[in-house]
C-alpha positions in Angstrom: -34.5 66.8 -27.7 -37.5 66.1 -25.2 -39.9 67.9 -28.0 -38.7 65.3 -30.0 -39.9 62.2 -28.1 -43.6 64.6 -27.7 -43.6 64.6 -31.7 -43.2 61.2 -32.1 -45.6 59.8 -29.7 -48.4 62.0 -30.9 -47.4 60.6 -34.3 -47.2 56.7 -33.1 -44.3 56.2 -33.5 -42.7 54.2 -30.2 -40.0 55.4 -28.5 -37.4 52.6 -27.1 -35.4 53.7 -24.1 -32.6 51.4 -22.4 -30.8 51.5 -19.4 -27.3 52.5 -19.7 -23.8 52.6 -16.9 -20.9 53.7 -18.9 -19.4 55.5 -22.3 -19.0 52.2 -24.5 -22.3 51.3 -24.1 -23.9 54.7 -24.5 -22.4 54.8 -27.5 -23.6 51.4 -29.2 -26.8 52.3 -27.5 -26.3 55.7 -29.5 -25.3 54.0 -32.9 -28.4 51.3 -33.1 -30.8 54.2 -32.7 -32.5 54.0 -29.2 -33.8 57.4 -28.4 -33.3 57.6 -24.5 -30.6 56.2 -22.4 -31.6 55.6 -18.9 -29.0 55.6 -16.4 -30.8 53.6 -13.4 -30.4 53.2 -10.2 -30.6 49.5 -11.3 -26.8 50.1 -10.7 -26.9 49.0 -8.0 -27.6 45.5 -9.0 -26.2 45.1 -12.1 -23.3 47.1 -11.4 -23.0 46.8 -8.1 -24.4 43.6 -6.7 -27.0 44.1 -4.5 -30.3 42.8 -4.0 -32.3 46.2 -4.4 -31.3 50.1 -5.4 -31.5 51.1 -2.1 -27.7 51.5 -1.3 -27.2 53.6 -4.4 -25.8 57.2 -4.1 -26.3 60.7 -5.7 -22.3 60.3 -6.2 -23.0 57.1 -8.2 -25.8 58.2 -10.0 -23.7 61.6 -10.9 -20.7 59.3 -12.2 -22.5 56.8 -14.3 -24.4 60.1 -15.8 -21.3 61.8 -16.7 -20.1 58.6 -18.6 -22.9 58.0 -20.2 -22.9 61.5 -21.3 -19.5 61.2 -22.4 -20.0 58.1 -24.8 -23.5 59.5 -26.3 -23.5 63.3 -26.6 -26.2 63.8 -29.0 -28.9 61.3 -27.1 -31.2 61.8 -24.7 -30.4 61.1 -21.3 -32.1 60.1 -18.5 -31.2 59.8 -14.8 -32.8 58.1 -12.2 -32.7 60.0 -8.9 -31.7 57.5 -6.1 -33.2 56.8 -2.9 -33.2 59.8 -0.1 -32.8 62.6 -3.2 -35.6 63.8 -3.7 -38.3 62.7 -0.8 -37.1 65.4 1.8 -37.8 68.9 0.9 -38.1 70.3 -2.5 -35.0 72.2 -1.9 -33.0 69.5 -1.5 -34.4 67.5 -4.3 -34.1 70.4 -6.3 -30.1 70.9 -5.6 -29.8 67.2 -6.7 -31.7 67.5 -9.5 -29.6 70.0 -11.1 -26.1 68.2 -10.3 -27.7 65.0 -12.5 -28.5 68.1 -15.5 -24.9 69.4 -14.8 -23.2 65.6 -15.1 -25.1 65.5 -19.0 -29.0 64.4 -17.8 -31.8 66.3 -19.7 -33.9 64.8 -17.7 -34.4 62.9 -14.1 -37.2 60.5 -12.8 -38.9 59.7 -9.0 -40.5 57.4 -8.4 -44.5 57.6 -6.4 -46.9 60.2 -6.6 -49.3 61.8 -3.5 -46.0 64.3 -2.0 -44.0 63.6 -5.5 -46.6 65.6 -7.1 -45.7 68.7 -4.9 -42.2 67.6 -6.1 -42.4 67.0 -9.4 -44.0 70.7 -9.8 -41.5 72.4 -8.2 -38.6 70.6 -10.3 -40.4 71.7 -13.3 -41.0 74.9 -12.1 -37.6 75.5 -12.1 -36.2 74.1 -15.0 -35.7 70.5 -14.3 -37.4 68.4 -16.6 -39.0 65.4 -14.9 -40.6 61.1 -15.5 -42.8 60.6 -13.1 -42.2 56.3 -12.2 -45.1 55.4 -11.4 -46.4 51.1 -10.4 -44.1 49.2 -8.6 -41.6 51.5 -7.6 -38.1 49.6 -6.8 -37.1 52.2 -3.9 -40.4 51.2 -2.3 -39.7 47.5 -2.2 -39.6 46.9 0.7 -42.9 48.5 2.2 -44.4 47.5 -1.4 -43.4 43.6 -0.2 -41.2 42.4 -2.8 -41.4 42.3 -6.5 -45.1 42.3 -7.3 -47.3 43.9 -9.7 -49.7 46.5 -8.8 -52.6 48.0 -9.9 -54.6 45.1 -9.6 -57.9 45.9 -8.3 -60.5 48.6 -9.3 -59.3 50.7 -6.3 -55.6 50.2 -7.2 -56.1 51.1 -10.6 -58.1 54.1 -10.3 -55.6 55.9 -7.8 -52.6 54.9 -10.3 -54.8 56.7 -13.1 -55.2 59.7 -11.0 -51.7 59.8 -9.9 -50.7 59.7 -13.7 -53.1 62.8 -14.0 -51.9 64.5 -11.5 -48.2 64.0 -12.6 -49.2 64.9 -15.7 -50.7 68.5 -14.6 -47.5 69.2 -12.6 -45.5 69.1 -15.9 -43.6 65.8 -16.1 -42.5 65.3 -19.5 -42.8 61.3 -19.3 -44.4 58.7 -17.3 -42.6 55.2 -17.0 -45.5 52.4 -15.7 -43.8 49.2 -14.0 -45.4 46.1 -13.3 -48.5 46.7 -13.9 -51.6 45.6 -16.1 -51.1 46.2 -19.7 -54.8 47.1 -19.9 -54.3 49.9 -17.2 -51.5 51.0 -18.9 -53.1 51.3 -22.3 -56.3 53.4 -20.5 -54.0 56.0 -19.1 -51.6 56.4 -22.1 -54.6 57.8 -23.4 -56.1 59.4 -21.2 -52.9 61.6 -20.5 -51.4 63.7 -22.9 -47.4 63.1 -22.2 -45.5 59.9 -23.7 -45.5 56.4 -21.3 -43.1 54.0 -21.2 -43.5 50.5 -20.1 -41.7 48.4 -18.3 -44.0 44.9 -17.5 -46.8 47.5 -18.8 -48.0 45.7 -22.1 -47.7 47.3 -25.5 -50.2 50.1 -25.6 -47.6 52.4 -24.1 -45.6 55.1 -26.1 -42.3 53.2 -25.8 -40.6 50.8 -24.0 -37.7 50.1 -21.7 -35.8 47.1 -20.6 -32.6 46.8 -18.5 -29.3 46.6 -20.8 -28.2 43.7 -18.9 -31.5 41.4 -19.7 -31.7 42.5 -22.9 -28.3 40.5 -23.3 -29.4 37.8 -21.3 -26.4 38.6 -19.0 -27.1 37.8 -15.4 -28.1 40.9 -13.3 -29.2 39.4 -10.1 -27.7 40.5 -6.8 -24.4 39.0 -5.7 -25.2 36.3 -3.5 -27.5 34.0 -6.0 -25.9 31.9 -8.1 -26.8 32.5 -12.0 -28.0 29.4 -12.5 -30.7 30.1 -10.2 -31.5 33.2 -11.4 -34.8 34.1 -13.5 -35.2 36.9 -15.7 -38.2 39.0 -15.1 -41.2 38.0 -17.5 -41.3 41.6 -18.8 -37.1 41.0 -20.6 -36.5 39.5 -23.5 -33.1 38.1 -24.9 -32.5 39.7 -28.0 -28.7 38.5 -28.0 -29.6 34.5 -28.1 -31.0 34.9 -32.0 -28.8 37.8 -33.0 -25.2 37.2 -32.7 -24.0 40.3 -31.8 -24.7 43.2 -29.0 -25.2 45.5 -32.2 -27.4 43.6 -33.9 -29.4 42.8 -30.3 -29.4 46.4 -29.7 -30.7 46.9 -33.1 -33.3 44.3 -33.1 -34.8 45.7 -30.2 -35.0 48.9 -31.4 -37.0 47.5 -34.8 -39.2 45.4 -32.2 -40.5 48.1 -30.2 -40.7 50.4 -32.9 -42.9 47.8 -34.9 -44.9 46.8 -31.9 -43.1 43.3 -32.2 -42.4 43.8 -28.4 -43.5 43.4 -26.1 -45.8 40.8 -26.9 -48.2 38.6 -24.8 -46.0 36.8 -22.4 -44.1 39.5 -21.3 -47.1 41.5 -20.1 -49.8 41.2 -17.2 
């Protein structure tokens, strides 16, 4: 399956990933052709109601895997490792890394690099396929300051290319780019030789993802703001507004990444 997503980026072809909680939507997810579902620790807002992932659990993270799993057998399937994981030891992220392969995950992301490196290698080193999450990283809100893009400045943006490098060398399979300058992101995906994925990344990655939830244009902020005061992230796009129908949204965004039709312009940096 994860050769797969190799093959097609070295051939150009985009690969358009989407958040996914729960069976029913794995399988629509499954039926319009998306080729990875990411079960996020974005539960924890959309699902949940908070204001950040930082509450979310391995216990949570197994669940929604195992449904997800259940409604979309033949796709690949990607889990987020939560917050407290994976920073520890290697032993430890290691033992919770393999109970996200055992709920149906093929393969698991962290987020950061400098120690995640160390991490990342050992995972792979033992089996564990891994997406290094690299930009703004949400478990790091808080010391990163809020929701704010990175990789700004010439410093900024050489350290994230050498982090992707180094990420790369430890074995990840994938590297996901978040809020960051499209033109970075473009330089690195090809500079390194394993499929990106953007996220508020610009269009020069391998693929894309997007959060189910804004994708519908259903509000996904935390519980206590009101949805009329909410703002989806410049990054999202509603494909439901023009389409009619979750299928045909889920389908439409599939043919947009696929095409290069999204992202476009305005939801980059």
């Amino acid at each position: 399956m994860l050769n797969n997503l190799l093959t097609k980026a070295r051939s150009g072809e985009k690969i358009a990933m989407l958040t996914c909680y729960d069976a029913t939507f794995a399988k629509l997810l499954a039926l319009a052709g998306v080729d990875v579902l990411l079960v996020g620790d974005s539960l924890g807002m959309v699902i949940q109601g908070a204001s950040n992932t930082l509450s979310v659990t391995m216990q949570d993270m197994i669940y929604h895997t195992r449904l997800v799993a259940k409604g979309a057998p033949a796709s690949v399937i990607m889990t987020d490792m939560p917050a407290g994981s994976y920073e520890q030891d290697v032993e430890t992220a290691l033992t919770n890394a393999q109970a996200l392969i055992a709920a149906g995950a093929h393969l698991v992301k962290i987020e950061g690099a400098g120690d995640m490196v160390a991490t990342a290698r050992y995972l792979v080193e033992h089996g564990v396929p891994v997406c290094a999450h690299l930009g703004f990283t949400p478990q790091s809100v808080e010391k990163l300051g809020g929701y704010k893009i990175q990789g700004k400045t010439e410093a900024d943006a050489q350290r994230m290319l050498a982090d992707a490098q180094a990420m790369a060398a430890a074995g990840v399979c994938m590297v996901l780019f978040e809020m960051i300058p499209a033109a970075l992101a473009t330089q690195i995906t090809q500079t390194i030789a394993v499929p990106t994925i953007g996220i508020g990344a610009g269009a020069g990655c391998s693929g894309q993802v997007l959060v189910l939830q804004d994708l519908l244009g259903i509000y996904s902020g935390p519980a206590e703001t009101l949805p009329q005061d909410y703002r989806a992230p410049r990054f999202a796009q509603n494909f439901l507004q023009q389409a009619g129908s979750v299928q045909l949204a889920l389908q439409q965004y599939v043919e947009a990444v696929k095409t290069g039709r999204f992202p476009q312009a305005q939801h980059s940096y």
